[in-house]
Structures are given as structure tokens and as C-alpha cells.
NURO-101659 format. One record per residue (C-alpha): residue number from 1; x, y, z. Coordinates in steps of 0.5 Angstrom, whole numbers, plus 500, padded with zeros to 3 digits. Layout:
// residues N
<nr: NUM | X: X | Y: Y | Z: Z>
...
END
This chain:
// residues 212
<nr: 1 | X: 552 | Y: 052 | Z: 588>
<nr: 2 | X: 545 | Y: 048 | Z: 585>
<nr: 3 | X: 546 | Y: 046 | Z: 577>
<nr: 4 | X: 542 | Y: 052 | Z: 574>
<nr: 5 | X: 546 | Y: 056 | Z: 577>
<nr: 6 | X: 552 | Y: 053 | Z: 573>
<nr: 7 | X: 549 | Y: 054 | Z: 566>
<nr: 8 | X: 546 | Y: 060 | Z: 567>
<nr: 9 | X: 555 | Y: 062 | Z: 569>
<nr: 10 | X: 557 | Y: 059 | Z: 563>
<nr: 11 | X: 552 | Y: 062 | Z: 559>
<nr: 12 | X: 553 | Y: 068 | Z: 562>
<nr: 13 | X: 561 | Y: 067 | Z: 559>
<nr: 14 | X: 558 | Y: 065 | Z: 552>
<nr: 15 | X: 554 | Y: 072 | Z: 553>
<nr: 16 | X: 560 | Y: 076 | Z: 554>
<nr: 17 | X: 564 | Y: 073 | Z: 550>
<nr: 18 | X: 560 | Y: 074 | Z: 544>
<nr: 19 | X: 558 | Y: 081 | Z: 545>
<nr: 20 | X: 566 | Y: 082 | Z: 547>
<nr: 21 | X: 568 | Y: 079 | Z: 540>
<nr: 22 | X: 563 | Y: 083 | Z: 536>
<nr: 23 | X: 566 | Y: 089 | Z: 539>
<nr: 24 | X: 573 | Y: 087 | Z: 537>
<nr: 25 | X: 571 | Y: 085 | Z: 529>
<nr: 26 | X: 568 | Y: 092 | Z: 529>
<nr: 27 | X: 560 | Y: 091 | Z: 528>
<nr: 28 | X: 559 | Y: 094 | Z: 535>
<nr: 29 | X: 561 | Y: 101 | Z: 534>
<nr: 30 | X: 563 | Y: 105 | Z: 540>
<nr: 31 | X: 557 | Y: 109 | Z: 542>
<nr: 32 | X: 552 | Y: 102 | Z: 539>
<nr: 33 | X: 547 | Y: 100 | Z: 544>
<nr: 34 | X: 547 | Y: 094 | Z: 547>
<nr: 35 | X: 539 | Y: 091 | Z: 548>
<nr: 36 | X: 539 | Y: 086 | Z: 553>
<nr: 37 | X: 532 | Y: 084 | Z: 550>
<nr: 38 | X: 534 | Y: 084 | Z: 543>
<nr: 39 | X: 540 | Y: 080 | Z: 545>
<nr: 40 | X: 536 | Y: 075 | Z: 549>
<nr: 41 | X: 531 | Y: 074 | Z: 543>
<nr: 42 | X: 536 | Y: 073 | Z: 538>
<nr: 43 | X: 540 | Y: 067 | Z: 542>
<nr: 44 | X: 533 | Y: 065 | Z: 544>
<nr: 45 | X: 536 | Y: 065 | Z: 552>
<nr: 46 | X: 533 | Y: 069 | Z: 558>
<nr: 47 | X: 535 | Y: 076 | Z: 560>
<nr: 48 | X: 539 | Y: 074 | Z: 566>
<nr: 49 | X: 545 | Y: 071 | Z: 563>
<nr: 50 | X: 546 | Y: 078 | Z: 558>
<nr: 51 | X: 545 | Y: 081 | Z: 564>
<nr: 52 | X: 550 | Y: 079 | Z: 568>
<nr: 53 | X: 554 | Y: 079 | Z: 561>
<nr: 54 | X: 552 | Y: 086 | Z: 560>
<nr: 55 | X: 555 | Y: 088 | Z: 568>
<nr: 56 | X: 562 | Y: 084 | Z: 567>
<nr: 57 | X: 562 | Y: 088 | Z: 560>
<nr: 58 | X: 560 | Y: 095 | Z: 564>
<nr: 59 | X: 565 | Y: 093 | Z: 570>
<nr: 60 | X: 571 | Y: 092 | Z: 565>
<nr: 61 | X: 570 | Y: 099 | Z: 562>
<nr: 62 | X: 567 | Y: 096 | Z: 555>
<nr: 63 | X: 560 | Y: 097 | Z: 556>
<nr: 64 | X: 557 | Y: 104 | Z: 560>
<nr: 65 | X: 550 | Y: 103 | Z: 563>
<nr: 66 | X: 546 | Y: 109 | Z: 563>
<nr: 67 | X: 540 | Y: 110 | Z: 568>
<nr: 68 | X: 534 | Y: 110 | Z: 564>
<nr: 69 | X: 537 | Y: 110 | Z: 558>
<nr: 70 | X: 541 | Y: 103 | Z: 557>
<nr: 71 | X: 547 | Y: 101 | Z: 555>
<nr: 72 | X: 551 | Y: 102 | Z: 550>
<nr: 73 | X: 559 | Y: 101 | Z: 547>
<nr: 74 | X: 564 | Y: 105 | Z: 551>
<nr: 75 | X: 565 | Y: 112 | Z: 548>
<nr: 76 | X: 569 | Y: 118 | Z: 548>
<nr: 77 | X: 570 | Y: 125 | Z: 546>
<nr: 78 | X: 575 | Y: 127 | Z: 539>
<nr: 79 | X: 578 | Y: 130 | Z: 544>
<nr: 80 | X: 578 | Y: 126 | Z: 551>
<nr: 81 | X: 582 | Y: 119 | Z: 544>
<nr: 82 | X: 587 | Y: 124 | Z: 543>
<nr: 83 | X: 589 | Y: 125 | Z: 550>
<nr: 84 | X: 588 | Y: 118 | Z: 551>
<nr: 85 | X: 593 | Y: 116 | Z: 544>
<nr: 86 | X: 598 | Y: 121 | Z: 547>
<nr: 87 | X: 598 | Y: 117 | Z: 554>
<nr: 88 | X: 598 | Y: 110 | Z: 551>
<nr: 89 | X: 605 | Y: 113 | Z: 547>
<nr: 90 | X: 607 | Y: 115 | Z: 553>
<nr: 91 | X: 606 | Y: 109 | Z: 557>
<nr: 92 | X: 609 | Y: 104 | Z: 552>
<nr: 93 | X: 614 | Y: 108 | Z: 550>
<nr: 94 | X: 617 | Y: 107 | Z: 558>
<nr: 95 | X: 614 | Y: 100 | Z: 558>
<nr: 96 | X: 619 | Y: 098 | Z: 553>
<nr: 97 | X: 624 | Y: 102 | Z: 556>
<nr: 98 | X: 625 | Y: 098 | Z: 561>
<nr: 99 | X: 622 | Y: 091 | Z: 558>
<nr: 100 | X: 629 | Y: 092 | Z: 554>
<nr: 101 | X: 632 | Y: 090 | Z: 562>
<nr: 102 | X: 628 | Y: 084 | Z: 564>
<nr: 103 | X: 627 | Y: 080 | Z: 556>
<nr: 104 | X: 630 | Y: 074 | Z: 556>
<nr: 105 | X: 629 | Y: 069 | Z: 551>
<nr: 106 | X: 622 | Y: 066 | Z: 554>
<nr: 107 | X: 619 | Y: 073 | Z: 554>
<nr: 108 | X: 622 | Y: 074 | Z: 546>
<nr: 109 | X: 619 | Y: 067 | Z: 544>
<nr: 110 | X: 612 | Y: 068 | Z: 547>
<nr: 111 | X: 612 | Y: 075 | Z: 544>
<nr: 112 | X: 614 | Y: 072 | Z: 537>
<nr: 113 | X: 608 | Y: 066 | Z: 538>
<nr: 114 | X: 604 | Y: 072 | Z: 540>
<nr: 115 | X: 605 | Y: 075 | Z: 533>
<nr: 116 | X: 605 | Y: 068 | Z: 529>
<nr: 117 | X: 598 | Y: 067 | Z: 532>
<nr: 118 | X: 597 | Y: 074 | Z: 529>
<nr: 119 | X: 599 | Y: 071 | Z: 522>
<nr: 120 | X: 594 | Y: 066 | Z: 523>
<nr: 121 | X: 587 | Y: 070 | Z: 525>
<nr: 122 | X: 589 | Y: 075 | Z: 519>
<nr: 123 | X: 590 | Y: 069 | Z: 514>
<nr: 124 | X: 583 | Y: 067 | Z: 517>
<nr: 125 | X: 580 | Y: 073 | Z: 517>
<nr: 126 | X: 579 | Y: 073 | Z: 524>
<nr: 127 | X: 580 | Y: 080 | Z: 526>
<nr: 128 | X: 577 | Y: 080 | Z: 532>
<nr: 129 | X: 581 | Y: 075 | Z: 534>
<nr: 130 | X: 588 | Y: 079 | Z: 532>
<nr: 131 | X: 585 | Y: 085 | Z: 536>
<nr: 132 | X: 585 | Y: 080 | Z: 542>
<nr: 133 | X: 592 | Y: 079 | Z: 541>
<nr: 134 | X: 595 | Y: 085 | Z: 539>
<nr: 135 | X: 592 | Y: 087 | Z: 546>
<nr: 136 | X: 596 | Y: 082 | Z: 549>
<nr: 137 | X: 601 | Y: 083 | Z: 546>
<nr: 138 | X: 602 | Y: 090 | Z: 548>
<nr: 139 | X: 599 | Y: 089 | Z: 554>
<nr: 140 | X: 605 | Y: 083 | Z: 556>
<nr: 141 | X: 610 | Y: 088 | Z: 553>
<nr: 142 | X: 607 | Y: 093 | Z: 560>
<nr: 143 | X: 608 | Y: 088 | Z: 565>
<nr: 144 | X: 614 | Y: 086 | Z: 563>
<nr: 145 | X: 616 | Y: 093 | Z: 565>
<nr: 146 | X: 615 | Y: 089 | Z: 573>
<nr: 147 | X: 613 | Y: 097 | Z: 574>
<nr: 148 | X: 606 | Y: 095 | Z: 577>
<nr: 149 | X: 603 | Y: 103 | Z: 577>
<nr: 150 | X: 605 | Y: 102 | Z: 568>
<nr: 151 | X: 601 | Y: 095 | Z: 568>
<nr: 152 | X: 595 | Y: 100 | Z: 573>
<nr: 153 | X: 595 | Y: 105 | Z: 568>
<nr: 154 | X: 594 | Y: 100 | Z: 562>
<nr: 155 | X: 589 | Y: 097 | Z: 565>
<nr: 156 | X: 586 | Y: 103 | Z: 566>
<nr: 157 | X: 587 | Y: 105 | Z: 559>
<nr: 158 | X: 585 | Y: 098 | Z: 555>
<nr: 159 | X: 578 | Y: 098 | Z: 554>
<nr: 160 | X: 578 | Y: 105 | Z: 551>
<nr: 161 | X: 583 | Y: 103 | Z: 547>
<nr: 162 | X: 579 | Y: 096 | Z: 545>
<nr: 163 | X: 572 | Y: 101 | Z: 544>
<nr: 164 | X: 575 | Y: 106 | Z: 541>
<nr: 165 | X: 578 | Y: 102 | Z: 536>
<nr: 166 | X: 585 | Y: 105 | Z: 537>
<nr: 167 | X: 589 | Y: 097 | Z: 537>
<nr: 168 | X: 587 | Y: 093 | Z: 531>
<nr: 169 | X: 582 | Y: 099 | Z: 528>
<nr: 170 | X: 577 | Y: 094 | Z: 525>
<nr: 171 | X: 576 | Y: 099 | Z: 520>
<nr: 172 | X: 583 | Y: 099 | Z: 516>
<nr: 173 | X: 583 | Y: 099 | Z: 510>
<nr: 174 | X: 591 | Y: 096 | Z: 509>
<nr: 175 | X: 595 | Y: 091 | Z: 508>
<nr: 176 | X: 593 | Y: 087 | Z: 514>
<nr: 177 | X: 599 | Y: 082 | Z: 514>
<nr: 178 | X: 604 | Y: 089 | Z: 514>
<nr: 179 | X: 600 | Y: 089 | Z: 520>
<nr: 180 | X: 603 | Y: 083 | Z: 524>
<nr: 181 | X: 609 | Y: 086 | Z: 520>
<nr: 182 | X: 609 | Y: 091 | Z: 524>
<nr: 183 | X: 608 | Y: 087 | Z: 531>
<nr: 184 | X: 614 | Y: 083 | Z: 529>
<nr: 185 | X: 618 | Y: 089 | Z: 527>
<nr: 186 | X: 617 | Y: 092 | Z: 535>
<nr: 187 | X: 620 | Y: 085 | Z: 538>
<nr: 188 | X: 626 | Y: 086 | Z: 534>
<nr: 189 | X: 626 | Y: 092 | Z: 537>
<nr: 190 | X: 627 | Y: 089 | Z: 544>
<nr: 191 | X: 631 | Y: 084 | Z: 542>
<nr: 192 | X: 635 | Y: 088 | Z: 539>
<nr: 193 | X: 638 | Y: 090 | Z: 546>
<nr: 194 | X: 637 | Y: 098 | Z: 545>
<nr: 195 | X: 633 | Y: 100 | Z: 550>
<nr: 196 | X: 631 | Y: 108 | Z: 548>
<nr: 197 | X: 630 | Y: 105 | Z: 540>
<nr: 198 | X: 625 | Y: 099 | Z: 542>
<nr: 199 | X: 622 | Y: 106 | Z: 547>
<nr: 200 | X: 621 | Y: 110 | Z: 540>
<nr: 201 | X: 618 | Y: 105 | Z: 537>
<nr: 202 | X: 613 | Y: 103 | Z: 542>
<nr: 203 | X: 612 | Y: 111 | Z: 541>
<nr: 204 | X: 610 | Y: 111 | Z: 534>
<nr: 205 | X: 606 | Y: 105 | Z: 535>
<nr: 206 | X: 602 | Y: 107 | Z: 540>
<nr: 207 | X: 601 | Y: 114 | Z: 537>
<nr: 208 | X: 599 | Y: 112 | Z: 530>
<nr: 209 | X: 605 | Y: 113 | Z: 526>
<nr: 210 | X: 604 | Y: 106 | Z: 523>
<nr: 211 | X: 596 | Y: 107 | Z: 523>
<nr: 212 | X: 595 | Y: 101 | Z: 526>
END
């Protein structure tokens, strides 16, 4: 690979990543068109790496890119959210029945460096990096389950759950660190040991009992 071909890859990643964290703070709405050329001038790059930054964003489900009319935030029906809230419930809920089986205190401390690493995007007011957090947060406690078609599904429903702001809404008004508390509160279900309560208390969450 010749070195040209290496920045432009690595300028591609800065591409992503920041068109990513722009989605995650909330100042790319789902449904906001996403101009490569606009991009690119504001960077004062070329085209090429947004571009191959825009078709990794359509390729992991954030991004749609529709023929002759370009490429805007991943969005969905009021009605298509609600179903997609419903599966995420019922997802976490038998995800967090059977991670209750396979926990062990290096899975109870990584969930809890994931929640202080939370505390501190929040004392920072780095919301786009809580919600990278929270995704993974949620997302460990699935592949804990060691059940591969839940880790499908959730990574199949996780960019919905990112563009539609239904993990981390940017746009919560609360008290945010009750937000981490939240978070907290769900490894002390796990820990606790019952596996039908730490089930029901991913299901709350993920439904929105506790407005994220």
C-alpha cells in the first residue's frame, strides 16, 4: 500500500469519527443530511475520505444513502421506534437473564469501570462520549448472555438505537448523573445474583421506565 493510501485511510477514520460523534452529541439529527462536499469544505480535505467515511457510516446502519438524493442520519417511523423499543426490551431482558449464569467478578469490574468512565464523560460534558459508553455497556452485558443469535440481534438493532436516540437521548433534559446511577444500579442487579431481577431491570430500562 503506497503512503497516499495510508493518510487518506487514516483520514477516512478522522472523517468517520467525527461525523460518529456528531450523531452521538445529537447535532446530526435522525433524518439530517449528511453533504459530503459541505463536510470536505469545512475540513479543507478532498471528497475521497468523506466518502469512504460516509459508506462505512451507511454500511454500519447509521447512515442511508439514497440514489439521487444523498445521504442522510439513519431514520424510522414512530411507529417502526416503538417496535424497535419493545425488541431492545425484550432483548436485554433475556440478556441479562442468562449474563446473571456467566458473571464473574472481571465481567462486575469491567461493567463498573464502564459506569465510572460514564461519571466522568458526564462531569466533562462529553455526552457523545457517554452514549459510546452506554452502547457499550449494554452491548457487553448481550455478549456476556454467550447466546450468538442475541449478540446478532443487538447488532442488528444498535445503529437504530444510536440515530434514533433511543440510548443516551442527547436531548435529556434530567439530572444526568442520575443517569450513571441508573447504570450503576443495573450492574447491581447482576450482581446480585437473581437472574428474573436483573431481567426486569434491563427490561425497564431498555423500555424507558427510567427515561433514559
Amino acid at each position: 500500500m503506497s503512503e497516499a493510501g495510508i493518510s487518506r485511510g487514516l483520514l477516512s477514520d478522522q472523517v468517520y469519527d467525527l461525523i460518529l460523534t456528531s450523531i452521538l452529541d445529537g447535532s446530526r439529527a435522525p433524518g439530517s443530511r449528511v453533504v459530503e462536499s459541505e463536510i470536505a469544505r469545512q475540513l479543507e480535505i478532498s471528497q475521497a475520505p468523506v466518502r469512504e467515511a460516509v459508506k462505512r457510516l451507511v454500511h454500519a446502519g447509521l447512515v442511508v444513502s439514497i440514489p439521487r438524493h444523498g445521504s442522510y442520519v439513519t431514520e424510522i417511523s414512530e411507529s417502526e421506534f416503538a417496535i424497535a423499543r419493545e425488541v431492545r426490551s425484550s432483548l436485554e431482558a433475556s440478556g441479562a437473564r442468562l449474563a446473571v449464569e456467566a458473571l464473574d467478578e472481571t465481567a462486575i469490574a469491567h461493567l463498573r469501570s464502564l459506569v465510572d468512565q460514564m461519571a466522568t464523560a458526564i462531569a466533562a460534558d462529553d455526552w457523545a462520549g457517554f452514549r459510546a459508553l452506554d452502547v457499550q455497556f449494554h452491548r457487553y452485558v448481550i455478549r456476556l448472555s454467550g447466546v450468538s443469535v442475541l449478540a446478532r440481534l443487538w447488532d442488528t438493532l444498535e445503529p437504530l438505537l444510536i440515530s434514533q436516540r433511543a440510548i443516551g437521548d442527547p436531548s435529556f433534559l434530567g439530572d444526568r448523573s442520575r443517569v450513571v446511577e441508573w447504570h450503576a444500579e443495573l450492574v447491581d442487579a447482576l450482581d446480585g445474583g437473581d437472574a428474573e431481577a436483573a431481567s426486569a431491570a434491563f427490561a425497564a430500562h431498555a423500555a424507558g421506565d427510567l427515561a433514559e
